[in-house]
N, C-alpha and C positions, 0 to 999 in steps of 0.2 A: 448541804444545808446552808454553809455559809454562801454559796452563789446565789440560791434562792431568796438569802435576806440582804444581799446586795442588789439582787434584781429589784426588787420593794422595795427598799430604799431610793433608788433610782426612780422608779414609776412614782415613788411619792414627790419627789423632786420636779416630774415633769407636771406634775400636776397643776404646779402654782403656774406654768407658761401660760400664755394667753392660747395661745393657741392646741393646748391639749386640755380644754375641760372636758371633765366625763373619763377622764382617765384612769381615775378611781376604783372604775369597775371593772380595767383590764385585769386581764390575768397576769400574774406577777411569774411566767417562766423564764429560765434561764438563756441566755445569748445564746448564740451556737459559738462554736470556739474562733471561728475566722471573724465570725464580728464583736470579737473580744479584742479584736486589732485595728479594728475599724474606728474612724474617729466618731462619735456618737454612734459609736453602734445600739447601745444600749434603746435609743432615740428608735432607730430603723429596727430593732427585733419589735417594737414595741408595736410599730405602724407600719408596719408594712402587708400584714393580712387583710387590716382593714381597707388600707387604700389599695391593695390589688384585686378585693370583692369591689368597688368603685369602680375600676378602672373597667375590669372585665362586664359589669352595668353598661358602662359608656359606651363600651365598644357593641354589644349587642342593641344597645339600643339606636348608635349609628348608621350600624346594617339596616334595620329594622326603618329608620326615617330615608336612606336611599332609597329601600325597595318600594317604601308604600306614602312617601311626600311629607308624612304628617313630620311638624318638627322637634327636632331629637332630644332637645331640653325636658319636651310632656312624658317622650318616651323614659326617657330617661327618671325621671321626678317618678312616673308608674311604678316602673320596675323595683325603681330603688324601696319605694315603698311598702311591694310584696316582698321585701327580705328587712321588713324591719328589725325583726328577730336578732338579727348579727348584732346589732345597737343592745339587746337587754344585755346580755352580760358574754364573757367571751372572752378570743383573743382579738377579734375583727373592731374589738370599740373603742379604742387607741386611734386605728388608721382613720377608721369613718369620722370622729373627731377631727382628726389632724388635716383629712381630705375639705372638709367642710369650712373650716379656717383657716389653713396657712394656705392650700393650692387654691383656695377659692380668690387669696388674696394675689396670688401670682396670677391667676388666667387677668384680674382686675385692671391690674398692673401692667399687661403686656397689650391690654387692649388701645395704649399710648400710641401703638405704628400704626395704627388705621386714621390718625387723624395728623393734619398740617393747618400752618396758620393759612397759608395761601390757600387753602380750599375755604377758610373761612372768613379772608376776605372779598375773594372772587363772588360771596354772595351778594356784594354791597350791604348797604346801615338795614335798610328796611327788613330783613328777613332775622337779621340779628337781633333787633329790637321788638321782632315779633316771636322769636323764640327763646328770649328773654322774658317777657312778657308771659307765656302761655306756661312757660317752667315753673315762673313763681307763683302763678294765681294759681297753678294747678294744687300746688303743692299747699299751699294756704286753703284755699279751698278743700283737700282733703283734709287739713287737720280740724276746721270748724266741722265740717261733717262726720268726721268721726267723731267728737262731741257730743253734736246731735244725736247720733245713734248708737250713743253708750258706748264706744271703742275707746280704744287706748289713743289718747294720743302720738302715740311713739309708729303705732299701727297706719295714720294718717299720714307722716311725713315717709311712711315705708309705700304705702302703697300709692301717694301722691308722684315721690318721686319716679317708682318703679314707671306711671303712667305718663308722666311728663317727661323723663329723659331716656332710656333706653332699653324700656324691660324689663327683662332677667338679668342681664347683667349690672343695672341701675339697682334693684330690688336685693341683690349680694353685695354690692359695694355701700347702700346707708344700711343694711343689717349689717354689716360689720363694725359699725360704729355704734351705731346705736345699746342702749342701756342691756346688759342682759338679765332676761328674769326668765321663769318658767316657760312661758307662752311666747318665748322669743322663735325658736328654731318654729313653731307650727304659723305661726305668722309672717314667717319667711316664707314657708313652703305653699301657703294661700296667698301671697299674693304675687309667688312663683308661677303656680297654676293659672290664676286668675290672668294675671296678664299675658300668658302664654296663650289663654283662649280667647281673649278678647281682642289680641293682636292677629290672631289667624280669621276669627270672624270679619274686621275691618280690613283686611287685605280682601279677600272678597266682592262684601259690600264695595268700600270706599271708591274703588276704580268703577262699578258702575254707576257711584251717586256723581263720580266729577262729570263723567258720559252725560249724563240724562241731565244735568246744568248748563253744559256747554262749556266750561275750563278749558284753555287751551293748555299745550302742553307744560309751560313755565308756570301757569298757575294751578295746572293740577299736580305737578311735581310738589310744590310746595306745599299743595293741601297735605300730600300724603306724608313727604318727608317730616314735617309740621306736627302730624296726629299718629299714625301706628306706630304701635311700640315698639316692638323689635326688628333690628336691622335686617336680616333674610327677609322678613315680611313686607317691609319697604321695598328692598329691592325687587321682590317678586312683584307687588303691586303695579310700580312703576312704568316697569318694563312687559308688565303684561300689557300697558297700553301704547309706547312706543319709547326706542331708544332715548330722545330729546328726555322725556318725562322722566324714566329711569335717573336719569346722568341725575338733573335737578333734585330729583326727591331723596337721592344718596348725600347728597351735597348740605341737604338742610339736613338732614338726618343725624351727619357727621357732625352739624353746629349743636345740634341736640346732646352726644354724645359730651361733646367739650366740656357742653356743662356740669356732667358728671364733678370732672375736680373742684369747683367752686361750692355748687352744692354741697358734697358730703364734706369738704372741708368745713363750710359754717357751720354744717349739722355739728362739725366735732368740737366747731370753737364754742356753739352755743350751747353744748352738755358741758365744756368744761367747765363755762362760766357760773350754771346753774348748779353743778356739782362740787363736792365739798373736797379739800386740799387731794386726799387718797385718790377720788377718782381723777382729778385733774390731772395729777399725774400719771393716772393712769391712759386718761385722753389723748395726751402729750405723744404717748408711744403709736396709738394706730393711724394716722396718717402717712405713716412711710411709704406704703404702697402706695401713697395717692403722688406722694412724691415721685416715687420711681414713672408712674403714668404721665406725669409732666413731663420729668427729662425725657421720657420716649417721645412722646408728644413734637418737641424744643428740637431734640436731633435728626428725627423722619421730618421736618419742618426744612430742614440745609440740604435734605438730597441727599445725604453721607450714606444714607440705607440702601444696598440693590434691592430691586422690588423680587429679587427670589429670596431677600433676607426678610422682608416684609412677610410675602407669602408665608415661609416658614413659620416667622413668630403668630402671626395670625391663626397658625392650625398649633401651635403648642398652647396659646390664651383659648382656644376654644376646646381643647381637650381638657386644658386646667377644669371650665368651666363644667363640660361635661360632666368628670371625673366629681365635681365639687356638688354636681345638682342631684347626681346619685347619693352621694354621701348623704344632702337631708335628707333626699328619699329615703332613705333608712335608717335616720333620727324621728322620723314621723308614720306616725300609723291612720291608717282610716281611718280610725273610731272617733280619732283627735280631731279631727276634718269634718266629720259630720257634727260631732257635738258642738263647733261652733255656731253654728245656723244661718241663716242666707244675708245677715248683715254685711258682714266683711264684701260680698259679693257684689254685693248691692251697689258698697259703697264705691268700689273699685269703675261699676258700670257708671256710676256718677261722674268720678274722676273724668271716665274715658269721653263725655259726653261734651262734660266741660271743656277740655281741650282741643274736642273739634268746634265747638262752639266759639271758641277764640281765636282759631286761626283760621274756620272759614272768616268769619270778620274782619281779619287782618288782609288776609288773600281779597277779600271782597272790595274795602275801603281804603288799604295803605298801602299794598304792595305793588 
């Protein structure tokens, strides 16, 4: 009896972290006795079923994107889905919690060794200041439009940025900052989805609309790099039309990527400012990750990294990731998904329209 109101004690304790909301509804059992010896054992009995239902998500749905192309993030967002269940109540709704925020924030973080400064000065000004350009009108442009059509504002700069900077992974890093309220975790997972299909449709299309204009390879590297959101989808694009194209369209991709730290930094500077002393401090604390994706950024920038250390961390940030898209997957249910109605969707295919809309112009006229 007295271990069981130790264990509740503890779980009440973890609840206040940022990163175990929802923790409330785990089931308050006892450690086992080896991780009564363990440093935060208490932590790891807590989360560990839930992130090992995650994990084992990830990995089926990995198999499942080698054997049949489609990519693993949809898979994975599906699956997770059909085991909502483990999320109502349980021992699994600790880990799925903890999967969803703290490893969401590692894979974020380690995504720092796939970019250098030299890859992003090698583009020259003109492609910098067009992908500078296309981020920020994207991103403004989503939030007047979700105005327009009764969204949340907060929903705009999510699915703004999700389309102007890198996807799935851009759409986890400002939903981590961003304000939390009920309808946070299902508006992650829609414009999860949403930009998962819309970057597959435009990998596609896009290679044969640069064809049928006449884009040489440097400029249709740059259209693509430019406009599809997610990087697999870039480089599939690319390089379905020739190596030259590929190199370029990863190149601008990666300047897209950069953007990530600045973006969700101001996102976090401009909630601190608009929020009241409690949140500010609370502000204060979530940009560490974005920290740590600098330094990564700053040391793969000297060389110091072998590209089999590279390699490596790029498959631990993309299992973080996996492992984290499941997790919503099973914070969210279909019912939650249909009852919003084809706005959000809508708004997203705007987004996507707009930014090709500004860098074919830029590819057209400046580049």
């Amino acid at each position: 009896m007295t271990q069981s109101r130790d264990t509740g004690s503890e779980l009440e304790r973890l609840e206040f972290l940022d990163s175990m909301e929802g923790i409330t509804r785990a089931e308050p059992t006892a450690p086992s006795r080896f991780l009564r010896y363990v440093p935060r054992g208490a932590l790891l009995h807590a989360v560990y079923p839930g992130v090992l239902a995650a994990l084992i998500i990830g990995l089926a749905s990995t198999f499942l994107s080698d054997h049949y192309g489609a990519p693993v993030m949809l898979f994975a967002l599906l699956i997770g889905m059909a085991f909502h269940f483990l999320h109502e109540e349980g021992r699994c709704v600790a880990g799925i919690e903890f999967a969803s925020r703290t490893i969401l924030r590692l894979g974020v973080a380690l995504l720092g060794v796939r970019i250098t400064f030299d890859q992003i000065a090698s583009l020259g000004l003109a492609p910098i200041l067009m992908v500078v350009a296309a981020v920020a009108t994207t991103i403004l442009f989503g939030v007047m439009l979700a105005q327009q059509l009764k969204l949340s504002r907060t929903f705009g700069v999510l699915s703004g940025g999700a389309v102007a900077i890198c996807g799935v992974a851009a759409a986890l890093a400002i939903a981590s900052v961003l304000p939390r309220n009920p309808q946070s975790e299902r508006d992650t997972i829609l414009a999860v989805v949403s930009v998962t299909a819309l970057s597959t449709i435009a990998m596609i299309v896009y290679p044969i609309f640069v064809g049928a204009i006449g884009l040489d390879h440097q400029h249709a590297g740059i259209f693509l790099g430019g406009t599809i959101h997610d990087v697999a989808q870039v480089v599939g694009a690319g390089y379905m039309i020739s190596p030259q194209t590929g190199d370029v369209a990863t190149y601008v991709k990666m300047l897209r990527v950069a953007m990530l730290l600045p973006v969700v930094l101001a996102i976090a500077f401009v909630l601190a400012r608009q929020a009241g002393a409690g949140a500010r401090r609370q502000a204060t604390l979530l940009p560490t990750f974005l920290l740590a994706f600098a330094a990564l950024v700053a040391v793969n920038s000297t060389g110091m990294i072998p590209k089999s250390a590279v390699a490596g961390v790029n498959d631990i940030s993309r299992w973080c990731l996996v492992t984290a898209i499941a997790a919503l997957g099973m914070k969210t249910s279909f019912k939650a998904l249909i009852a919003v109605g084809w706005r959000p969707v809508g708004l997203m295919i705007a987004e996507t329209a707009w930014i090709a809309v500004v860098v074919f112009s830029a590819v057209t006229w400046l580049v």
